[in-house]
DOTOR-464323 format. One record per atom (N, C-alpha, C): residue in one letter; x, y, z. Coordinates in pm, whole numbers, plus 32768, in hexadecimal, padded with zeros to 4 digits. Example, Ala and Ser with C-alpha at 12.3 -4.5 7.8 and 13.67 -1.06 7.14 Angstrom:
# residues 2
A85277DC7830C A84CE7E3E830C A85287EB6830C S85057F1F82C4 S85577F9682CA S850A80038313 
//
This chain:
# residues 335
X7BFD8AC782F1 X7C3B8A648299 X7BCD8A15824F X7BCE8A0381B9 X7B9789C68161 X7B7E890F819D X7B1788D081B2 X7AFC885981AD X7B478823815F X7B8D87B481A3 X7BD3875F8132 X7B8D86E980EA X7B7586D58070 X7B3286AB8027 X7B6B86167FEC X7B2A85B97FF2 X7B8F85187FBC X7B3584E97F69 X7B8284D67EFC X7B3984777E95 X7B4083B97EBF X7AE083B97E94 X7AB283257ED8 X7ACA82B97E64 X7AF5825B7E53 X7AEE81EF7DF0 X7AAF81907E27 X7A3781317E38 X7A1B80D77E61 X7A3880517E79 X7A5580427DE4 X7AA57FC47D9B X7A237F4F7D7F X7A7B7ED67D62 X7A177E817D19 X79EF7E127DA6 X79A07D977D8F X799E7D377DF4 X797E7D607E6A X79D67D427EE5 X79CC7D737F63 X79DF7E037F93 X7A337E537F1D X7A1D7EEA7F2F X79D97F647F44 X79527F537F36 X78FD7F937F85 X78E67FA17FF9 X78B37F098003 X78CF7EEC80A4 X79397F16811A X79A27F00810B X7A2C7F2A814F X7A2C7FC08154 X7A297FD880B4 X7A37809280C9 X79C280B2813D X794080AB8138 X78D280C2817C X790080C58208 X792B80388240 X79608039829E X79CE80AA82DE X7A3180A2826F X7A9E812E82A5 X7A5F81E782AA X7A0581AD826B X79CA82458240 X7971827682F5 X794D81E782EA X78D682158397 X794581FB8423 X798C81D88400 X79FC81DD8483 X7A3A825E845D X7A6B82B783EF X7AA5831E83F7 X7A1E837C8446 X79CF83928402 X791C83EC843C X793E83DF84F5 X7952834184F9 X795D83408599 X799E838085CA X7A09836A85CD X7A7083C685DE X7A8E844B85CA X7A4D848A8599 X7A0F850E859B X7A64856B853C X7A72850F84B9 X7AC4854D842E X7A42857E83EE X7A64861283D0 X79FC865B8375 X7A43867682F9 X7A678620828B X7A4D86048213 X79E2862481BC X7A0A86498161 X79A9864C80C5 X79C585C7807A X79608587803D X79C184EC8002 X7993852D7F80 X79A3851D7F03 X798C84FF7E8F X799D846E7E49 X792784367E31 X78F883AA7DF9 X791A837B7D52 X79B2833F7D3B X798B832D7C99 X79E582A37CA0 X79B1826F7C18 X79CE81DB7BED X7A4881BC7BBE X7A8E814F7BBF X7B1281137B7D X7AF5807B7B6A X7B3080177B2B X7B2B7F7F7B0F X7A847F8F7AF4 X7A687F227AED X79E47EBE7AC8 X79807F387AE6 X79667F3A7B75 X791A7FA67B6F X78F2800A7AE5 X797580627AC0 X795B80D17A4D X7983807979D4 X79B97FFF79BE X79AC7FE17916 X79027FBB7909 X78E77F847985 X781D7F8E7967 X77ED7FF37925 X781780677992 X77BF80E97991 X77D3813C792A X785E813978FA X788981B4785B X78DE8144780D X790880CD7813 X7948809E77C0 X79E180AF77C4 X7A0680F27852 X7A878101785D X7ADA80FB78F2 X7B5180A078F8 X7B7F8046798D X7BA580FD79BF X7BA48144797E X7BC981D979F0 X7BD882327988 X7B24824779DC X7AEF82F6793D X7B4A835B796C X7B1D83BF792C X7BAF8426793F X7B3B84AD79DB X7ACD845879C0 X7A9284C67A48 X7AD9848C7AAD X7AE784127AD0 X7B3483E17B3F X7BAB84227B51 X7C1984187ACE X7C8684817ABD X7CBD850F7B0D X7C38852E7AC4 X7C3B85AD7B00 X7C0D85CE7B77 X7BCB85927BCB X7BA2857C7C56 X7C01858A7C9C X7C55850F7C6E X7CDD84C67CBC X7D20856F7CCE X7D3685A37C4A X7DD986097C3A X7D6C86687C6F X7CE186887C6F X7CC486FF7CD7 X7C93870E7D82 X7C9586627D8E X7C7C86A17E41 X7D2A86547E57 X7D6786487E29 X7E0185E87E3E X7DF085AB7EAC X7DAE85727F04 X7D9684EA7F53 X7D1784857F2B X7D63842E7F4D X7CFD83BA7EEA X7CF9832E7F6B X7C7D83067F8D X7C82827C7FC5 X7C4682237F72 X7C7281C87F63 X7C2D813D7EF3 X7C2580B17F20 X7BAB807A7EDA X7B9E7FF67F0E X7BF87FAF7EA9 X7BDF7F3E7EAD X7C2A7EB67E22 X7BE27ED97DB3 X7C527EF07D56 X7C1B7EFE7CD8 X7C4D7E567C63 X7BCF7E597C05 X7BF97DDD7BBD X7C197DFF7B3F X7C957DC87AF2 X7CC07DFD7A84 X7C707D737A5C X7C327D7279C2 X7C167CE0798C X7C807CAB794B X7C8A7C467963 X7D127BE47920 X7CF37BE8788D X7D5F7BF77856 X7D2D7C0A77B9 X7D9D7C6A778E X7D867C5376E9 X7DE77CA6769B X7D8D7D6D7686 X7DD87DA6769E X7DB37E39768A X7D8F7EC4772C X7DA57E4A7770 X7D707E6B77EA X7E0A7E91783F X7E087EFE7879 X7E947EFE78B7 X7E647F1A794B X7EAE7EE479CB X7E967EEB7A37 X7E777FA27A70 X7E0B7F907AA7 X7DE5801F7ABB X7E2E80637B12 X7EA77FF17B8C X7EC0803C7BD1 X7F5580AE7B8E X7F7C802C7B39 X8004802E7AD1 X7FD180E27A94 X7F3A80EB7A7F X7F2281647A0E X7F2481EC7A7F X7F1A81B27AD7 X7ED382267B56 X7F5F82617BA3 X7FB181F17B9E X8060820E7BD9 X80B6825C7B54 X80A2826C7AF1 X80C782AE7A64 X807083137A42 X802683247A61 X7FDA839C7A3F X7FF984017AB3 X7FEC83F97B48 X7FF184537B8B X80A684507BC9 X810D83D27B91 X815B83F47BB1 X819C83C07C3D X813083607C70 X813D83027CF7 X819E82CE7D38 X823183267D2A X829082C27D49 X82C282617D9D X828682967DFB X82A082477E95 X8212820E7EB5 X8224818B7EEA X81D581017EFB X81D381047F63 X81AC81317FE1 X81B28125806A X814280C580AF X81B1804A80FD X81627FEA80F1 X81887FCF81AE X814B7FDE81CE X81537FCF82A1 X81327F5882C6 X81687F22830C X81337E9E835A X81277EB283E0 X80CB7E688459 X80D27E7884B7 X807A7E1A84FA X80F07DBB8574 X80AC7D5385A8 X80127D908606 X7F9B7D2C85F4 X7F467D5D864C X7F3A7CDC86A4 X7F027D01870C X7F0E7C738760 X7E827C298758 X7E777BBD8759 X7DFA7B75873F X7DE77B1D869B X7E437B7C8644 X7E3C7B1385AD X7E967AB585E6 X7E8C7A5C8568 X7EAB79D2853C X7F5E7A068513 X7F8D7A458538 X7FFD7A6C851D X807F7A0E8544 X80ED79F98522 X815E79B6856A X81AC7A0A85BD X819D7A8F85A3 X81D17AFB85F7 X81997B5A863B X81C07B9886A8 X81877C0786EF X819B7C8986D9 X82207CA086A8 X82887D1E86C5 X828F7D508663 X82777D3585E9 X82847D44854C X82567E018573 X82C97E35854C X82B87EFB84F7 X83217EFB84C6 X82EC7ED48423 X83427EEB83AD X82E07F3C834D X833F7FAE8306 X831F7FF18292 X83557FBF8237 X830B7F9C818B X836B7F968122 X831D7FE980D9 X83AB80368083 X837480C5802A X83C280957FDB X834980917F64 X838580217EBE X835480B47E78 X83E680C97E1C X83DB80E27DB3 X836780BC7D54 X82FF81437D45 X82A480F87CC4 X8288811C7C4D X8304815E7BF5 X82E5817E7B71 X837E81357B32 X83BE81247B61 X842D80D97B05 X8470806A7B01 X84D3801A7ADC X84DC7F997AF9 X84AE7F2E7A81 X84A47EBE7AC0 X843C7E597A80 X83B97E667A5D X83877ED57AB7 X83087EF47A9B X82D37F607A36 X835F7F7979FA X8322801D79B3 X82D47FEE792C X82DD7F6B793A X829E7F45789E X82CD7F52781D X83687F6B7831 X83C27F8B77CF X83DA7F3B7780 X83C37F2776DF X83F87ECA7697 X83FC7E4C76A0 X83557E2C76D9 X832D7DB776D1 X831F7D5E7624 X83697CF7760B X83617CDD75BD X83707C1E7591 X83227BE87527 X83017B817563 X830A7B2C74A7 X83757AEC747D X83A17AA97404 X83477A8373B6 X834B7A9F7344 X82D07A7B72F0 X82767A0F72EC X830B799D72F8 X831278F0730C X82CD78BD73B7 X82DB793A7419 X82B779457469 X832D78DA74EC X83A278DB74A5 X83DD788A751A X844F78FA7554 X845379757556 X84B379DA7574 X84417A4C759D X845F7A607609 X840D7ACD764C X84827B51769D X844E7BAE76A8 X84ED7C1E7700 X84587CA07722 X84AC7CB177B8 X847C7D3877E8 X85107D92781C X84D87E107812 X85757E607840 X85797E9E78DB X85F77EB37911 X856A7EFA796F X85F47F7E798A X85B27FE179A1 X860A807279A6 X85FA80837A38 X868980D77A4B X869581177AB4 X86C181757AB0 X869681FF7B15 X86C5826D7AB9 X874482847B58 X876982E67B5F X8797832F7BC9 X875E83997C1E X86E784137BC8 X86A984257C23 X862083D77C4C X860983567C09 X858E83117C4C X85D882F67CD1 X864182A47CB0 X868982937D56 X868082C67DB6 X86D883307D6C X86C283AD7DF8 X862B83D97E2D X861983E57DF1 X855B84137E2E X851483B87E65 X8542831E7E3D X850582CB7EA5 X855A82B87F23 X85D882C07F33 X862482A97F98 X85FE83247FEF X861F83887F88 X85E0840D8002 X858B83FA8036 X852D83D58001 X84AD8396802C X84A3836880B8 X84F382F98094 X84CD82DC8113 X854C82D08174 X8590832F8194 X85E6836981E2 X856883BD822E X852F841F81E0 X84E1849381FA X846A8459826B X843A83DB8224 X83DB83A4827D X841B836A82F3 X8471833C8304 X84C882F78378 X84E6837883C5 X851683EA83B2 X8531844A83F5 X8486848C8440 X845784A38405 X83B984C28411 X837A84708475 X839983E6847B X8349839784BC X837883838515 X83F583818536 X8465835F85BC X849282E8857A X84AC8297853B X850181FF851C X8597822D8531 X85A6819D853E X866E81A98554 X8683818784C6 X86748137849E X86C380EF8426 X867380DD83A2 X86DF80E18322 X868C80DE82C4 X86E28077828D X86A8800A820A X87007FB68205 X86D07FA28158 X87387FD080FB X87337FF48070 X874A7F4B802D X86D37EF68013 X86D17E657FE0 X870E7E7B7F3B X87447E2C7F00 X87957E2C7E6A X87C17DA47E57 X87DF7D927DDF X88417D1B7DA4 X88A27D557D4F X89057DC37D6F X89727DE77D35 X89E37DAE7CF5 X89E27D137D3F X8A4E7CA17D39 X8A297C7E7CA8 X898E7C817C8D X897D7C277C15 X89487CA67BA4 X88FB7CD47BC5 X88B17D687B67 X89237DC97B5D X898A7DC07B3D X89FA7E177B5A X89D17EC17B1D X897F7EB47ABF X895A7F217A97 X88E07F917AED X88717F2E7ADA X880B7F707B29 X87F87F697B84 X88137F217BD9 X88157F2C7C81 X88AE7F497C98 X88E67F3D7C1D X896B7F9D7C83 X897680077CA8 X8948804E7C33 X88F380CD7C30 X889A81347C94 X885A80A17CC4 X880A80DC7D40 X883D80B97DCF X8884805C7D96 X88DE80617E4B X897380E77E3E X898380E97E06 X89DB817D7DD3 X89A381DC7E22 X892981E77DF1 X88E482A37DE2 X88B182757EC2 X889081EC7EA4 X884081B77F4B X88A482147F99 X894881D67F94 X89CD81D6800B X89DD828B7FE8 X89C082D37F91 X89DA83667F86 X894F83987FEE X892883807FC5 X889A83AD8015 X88AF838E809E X88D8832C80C0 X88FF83038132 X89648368819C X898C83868149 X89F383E881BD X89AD845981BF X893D84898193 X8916852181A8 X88C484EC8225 X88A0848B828E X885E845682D7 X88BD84348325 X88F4847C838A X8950840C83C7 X890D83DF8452 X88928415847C X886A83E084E7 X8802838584D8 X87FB83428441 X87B682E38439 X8832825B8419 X881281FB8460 X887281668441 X8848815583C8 X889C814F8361 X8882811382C8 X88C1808082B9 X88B980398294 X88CC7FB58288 X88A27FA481E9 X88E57F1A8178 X889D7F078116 X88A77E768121 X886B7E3780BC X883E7DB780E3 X88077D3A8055 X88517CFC800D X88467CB27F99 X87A97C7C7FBD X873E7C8D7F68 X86E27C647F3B X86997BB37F83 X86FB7B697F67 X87077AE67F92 X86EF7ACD801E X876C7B2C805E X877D7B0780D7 X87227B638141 X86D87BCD8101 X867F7C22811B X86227BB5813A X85E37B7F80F1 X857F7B0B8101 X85807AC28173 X85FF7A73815B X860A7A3281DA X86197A668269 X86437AC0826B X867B7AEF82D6 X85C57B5282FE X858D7B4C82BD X84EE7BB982D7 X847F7B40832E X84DC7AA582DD X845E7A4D835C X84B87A2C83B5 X85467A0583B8 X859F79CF843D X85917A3584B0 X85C87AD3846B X85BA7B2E84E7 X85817BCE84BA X850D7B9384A5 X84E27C28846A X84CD7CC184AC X850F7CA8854B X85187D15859B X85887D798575 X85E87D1C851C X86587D8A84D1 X86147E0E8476 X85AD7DCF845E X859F7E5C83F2 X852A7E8D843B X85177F0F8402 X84EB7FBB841D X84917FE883A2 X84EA802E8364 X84CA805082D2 X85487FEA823F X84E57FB081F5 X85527F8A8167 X84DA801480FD X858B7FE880CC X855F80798022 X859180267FF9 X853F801A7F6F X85957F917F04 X85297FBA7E93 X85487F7A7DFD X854A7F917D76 X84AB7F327D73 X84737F5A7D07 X83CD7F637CE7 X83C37EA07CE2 X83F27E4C7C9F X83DF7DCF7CAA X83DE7DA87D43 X848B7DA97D90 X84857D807DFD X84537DDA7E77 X83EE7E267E5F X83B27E5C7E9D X83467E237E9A X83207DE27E22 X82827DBA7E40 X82807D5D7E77 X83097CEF7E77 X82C97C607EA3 X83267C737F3C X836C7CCC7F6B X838B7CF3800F X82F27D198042 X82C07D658001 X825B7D8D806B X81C57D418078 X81E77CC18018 X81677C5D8040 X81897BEE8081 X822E7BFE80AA X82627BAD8122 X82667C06819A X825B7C7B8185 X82517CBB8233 X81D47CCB826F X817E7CA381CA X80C67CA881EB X80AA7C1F8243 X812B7BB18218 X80F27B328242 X81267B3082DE X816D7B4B82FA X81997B3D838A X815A7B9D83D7 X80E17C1A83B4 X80997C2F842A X7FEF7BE8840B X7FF27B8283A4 X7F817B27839B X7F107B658305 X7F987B7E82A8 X7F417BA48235 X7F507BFB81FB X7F017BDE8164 X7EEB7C718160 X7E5B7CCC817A X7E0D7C8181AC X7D9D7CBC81F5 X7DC67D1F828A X7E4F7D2E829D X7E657D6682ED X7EC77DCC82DA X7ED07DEE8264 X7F4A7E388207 X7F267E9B81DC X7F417F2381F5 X7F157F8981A6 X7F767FCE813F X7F65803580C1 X7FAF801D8072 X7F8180FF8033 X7FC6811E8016 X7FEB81A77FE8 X802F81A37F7F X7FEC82307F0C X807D81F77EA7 X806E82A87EA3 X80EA83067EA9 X810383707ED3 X816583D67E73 X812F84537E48 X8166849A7DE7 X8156851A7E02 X81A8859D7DD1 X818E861C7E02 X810D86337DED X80B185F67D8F X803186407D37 X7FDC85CB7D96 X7FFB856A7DAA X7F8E852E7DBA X7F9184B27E56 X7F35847C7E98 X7F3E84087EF0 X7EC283B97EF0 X7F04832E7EAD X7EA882D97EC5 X7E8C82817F4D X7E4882697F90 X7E4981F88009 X7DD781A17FE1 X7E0280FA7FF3 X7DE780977FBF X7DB58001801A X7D7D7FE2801D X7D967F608073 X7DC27EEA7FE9 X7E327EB57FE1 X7E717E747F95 X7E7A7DE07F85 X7DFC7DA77FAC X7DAE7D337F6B X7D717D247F17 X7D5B7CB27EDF X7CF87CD97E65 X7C4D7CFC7E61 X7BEE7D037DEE X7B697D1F7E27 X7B0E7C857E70 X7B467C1B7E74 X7AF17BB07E8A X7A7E7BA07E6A X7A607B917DFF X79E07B887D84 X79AA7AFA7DE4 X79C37A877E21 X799B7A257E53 X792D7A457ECA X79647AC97F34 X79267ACC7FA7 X78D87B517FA2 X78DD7B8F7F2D X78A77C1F7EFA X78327C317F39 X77B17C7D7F84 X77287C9A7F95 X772B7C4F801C X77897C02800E X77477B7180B3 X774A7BC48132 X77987C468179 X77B77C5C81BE X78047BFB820B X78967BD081DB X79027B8C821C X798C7BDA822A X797C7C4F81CB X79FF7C5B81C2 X7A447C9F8250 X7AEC7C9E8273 X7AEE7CDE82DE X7B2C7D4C825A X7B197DC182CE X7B167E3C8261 X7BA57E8F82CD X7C0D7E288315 X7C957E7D835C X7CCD7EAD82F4 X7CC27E658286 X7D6E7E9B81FA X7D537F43820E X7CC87F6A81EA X7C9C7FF18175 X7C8E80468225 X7C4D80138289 X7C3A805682F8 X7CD3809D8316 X7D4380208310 X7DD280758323 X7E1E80BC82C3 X7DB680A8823B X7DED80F381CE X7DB581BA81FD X7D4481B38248 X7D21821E8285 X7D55827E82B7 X7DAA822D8329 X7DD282498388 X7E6382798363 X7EA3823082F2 X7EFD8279829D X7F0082ED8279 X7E7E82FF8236 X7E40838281F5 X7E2F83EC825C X7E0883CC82D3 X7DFF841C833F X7E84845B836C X7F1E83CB8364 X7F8484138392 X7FAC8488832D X7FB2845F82B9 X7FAF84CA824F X7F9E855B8239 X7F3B856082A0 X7F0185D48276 X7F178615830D X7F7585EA8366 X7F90860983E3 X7F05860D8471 X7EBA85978432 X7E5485838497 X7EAA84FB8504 X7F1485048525 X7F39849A858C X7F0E847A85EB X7EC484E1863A X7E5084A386A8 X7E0A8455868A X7D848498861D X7D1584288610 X7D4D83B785CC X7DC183C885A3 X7E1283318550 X7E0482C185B6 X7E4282DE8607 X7E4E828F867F X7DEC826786CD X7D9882A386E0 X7D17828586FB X7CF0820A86DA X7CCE8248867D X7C9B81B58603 X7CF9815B8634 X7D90817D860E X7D9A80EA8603 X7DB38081867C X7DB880FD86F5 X7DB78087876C X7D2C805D8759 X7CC080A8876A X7C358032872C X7C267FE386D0 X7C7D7FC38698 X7C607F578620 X7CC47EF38672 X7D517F3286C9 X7DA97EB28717 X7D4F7E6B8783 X7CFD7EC787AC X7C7A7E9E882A X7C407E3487EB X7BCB7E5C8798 X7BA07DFE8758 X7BB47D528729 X7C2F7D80870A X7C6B7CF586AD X7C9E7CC48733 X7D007CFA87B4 X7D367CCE8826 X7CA57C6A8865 X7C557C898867 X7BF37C7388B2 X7B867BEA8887 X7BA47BF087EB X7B547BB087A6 X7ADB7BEB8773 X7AC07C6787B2 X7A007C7387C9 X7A237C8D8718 X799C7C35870D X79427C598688 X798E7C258626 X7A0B7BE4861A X7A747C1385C8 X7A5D7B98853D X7A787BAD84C7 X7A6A7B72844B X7A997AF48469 X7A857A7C83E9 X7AA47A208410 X7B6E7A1083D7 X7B7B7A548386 X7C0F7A44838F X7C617A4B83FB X7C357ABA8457 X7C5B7AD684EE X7C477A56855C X7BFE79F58530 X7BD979818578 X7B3A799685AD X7AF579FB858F X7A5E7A3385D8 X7A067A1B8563 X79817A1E8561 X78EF79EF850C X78BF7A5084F6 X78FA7AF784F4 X78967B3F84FB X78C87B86843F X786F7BCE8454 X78717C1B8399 X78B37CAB83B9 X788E7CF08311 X78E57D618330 X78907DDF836E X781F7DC9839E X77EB7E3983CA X77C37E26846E X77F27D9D84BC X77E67DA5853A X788C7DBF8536 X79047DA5851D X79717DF18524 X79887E5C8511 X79257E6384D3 X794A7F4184E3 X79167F6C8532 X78857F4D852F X78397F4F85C9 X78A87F878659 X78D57EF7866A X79347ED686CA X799A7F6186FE X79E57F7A8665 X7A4A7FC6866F X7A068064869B X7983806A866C X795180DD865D X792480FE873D X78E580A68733 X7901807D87E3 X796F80BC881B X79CA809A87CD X7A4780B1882B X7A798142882A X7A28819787CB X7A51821B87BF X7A0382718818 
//
């Protein structure tokens, strides 16, 4: 069997660092990888004048697994979010975003294993018919929903719930009020639903999703929900296991898989050796389940629960003084 080969994105700020880190805990662990090294954000508008040359492109669509650090789009007119270009180009539909309590953070909870799989090409986010009054006091965006985006994300993650062992999947919407486009997708959700009958389907208004994710967030398993309320569910399931430094993030297509640690680059603490580098380490370990490495997945990640359980070495977000290369250290120990 052919070496499997991963294109590497570094990213901007703290992204070197972190990747570095995930890169020498995979080595530990005794992953024989090929990486291939190319640029996106700040990094490559330096180097060619462009937030994602088309060698990167083609990297991506020829080894089709990808791990990446934080990339920085620059604020400004002409500039479009790279991740927005990278989920449309290869087709990214599914956002797979895992949470999981570790013991020892600053967390309010222990028990937290929730999946949310956000829709990521349609919606509010498709960038549809943004448009903004001459006079400038009337602004409108559209947002589409198709029927088979639905279905392919709901399948989605039926498929993953079946795959993984979960009981329940729980399809988030505002049908009451979006009568069109989330009706749409709670429609195609409850059809999909019955080709699963040994998974509990449940659906769940948007609102009360919220509330009900900090009162008793042991109800949910897996949510599938539409590209907006997908993004801001899964930086509330980041917050209840203590962040999003502890959040890893996938965005997933027949052609292509990205894995992400889904913070930003922190241009503030960049070179210092502070960062903790868990987001991109469990964005790894993603990449690992992916590709049906579930042993060494696990591995890792009970050494990274060791670690952080224990305190040794551990960053200062974790409550510990140490940087990001005696925490890998640490974890690397533990392998």
């Amino acid at each position: 069997m052919a070496k499997q080969t991963i294109t590497v994105i570094k990213g901007d700020g703290i992204g070197p660092s972190i990747i570095d880190s995930a890169l020498e805990i995979l080595k530990a662990a005794g992953c024989d990888f090929d990486y291939e090294f190319v640029d996106a954000g700040l990094a490559a508008l330096e180097k060619t004048g462009e937030l994602l040359p088309q060698e990167t492109i083609d990297t991506i669509a020829r080894n089709k697994i990808t791990l990446k650090g934080p990339l920085t789009t620059p604020v400004g007119e002409g500039f479009t979010s790279i991740n927005v270009t990278l989920r449309k180009k290869f087709g990214l539909y599914a956002n797979v975003r895992p949470v999981k309590s570790f013991a020892g953070t600053q967390a309010r909870y222990d028990d937290i294993d929730i999946i949310t799989i956000r829709e990521n090409t349609q919606g509010m986010y498709s960038g549809l018919g943004q448009v903004v009054s001459e006079d400038g006091n009337e602004a409108e965006a559209m947002s589409k929903i198709t029927r088979e985006g639905a279905e392919k994300i709901v399948t989605f993650a039926y498929e993953l719930a079946v795959r993984e062992g979960r009981k329940k999947v729980t399809a988030v919407h505002k049908a009451n009020i979006l009568k069109s486009t989330s009706g749409l997708f709670l429609k195609v959700a409850r059809e999909v639903a019955e080709r699963y009958p040994q998974i509990e389907s449940t659906e769940m208004i948007v609102d009360a999703t919220c509330m009900k994710l900090v009162m008793t967030p042991d109800e949910f398993d897996v949510i599938v929900t539409t590209n907006l309320f997908g993004d801001i569910l899964s930086d509330l399931c980041a917050g209840l296991v203590g962040g999003l430094g502890m959040a890893p993030g996938a965005n997933i297509s027949e052609d292509a898989a990205i894995f992400e640690a889904v913070h930003g680059s922190a241009p503030d603490i960049a070179g210092k050796n502070l960062a903790n580098p868990t987001s991109v380490i469990l964005a790894s370990i993603q990449m690992l389940e992916h590709l049906g490495m579930g042993d060494t997945a696990e591995r890792i990640r009970s050494a990274v629960a060791d670690v952080i359980k224990s305190g040794d070495r551990t960053t200062r977000d974790l409550g510990g003084s140490h940087g990001t290369t005696d925490f890998t250290q640490a974890v690397i120990e533990r392998l």
